[in-house]
N, C-alpha and C positions, 0 to 999 in steps of 0.2 A: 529406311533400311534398318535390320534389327540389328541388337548386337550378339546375340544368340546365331549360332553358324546352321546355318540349315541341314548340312551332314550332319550335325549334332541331333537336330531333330528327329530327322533319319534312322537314326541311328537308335534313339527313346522310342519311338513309335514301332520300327522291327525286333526292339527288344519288347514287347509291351505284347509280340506274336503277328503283327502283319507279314503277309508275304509280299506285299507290294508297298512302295508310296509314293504319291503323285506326287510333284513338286509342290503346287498348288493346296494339299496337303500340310505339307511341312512347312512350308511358309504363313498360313492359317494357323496352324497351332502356336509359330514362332510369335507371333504378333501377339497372341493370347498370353501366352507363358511371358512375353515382358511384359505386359502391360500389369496382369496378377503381380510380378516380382517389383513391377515399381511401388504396386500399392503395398506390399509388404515390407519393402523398405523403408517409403516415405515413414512408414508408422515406428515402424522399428528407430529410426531415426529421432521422430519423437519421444519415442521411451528413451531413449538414450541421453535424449537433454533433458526430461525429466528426471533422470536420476542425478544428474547434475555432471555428464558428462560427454565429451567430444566424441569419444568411439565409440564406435557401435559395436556391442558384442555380439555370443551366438545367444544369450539369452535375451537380449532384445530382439533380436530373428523369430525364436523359438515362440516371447509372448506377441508377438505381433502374429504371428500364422496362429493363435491360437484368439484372436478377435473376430 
């Protein structure tokens, strides 16, 4: 189960301009969009003890989406 709310999806996707979306859809995308954001984390996470610290900031975010 994702932890990303499938309305939410729904919701990114009709705003994005569909007039329709399947569930099967939204659920498909849900799976993708966490899996992308754990690889973005995990690294972010890395830079962030690399700097020599426990929190992760948005600039650890920001150079990790930029890997």
């Amino acid at each position: 189960m994702s932890e990303i709310s499938i309305y939410a999806i729904h919701r990114i996707i009709k705003n994005a301009g569909a007039h329709r979306v399947s569930e099967d859809a939204a659920e498909a995308l849900s799976m993708h969009v966490e899996e992308y954001t754990l690889t973005v984390a995990k690294r972010a996470i890395e830079l962030s003890i690399h700097a020599g610290r426990k929190t992760v900031r948005a600039e650890d975010i920001d150079l990790a989406l930029k890997d």
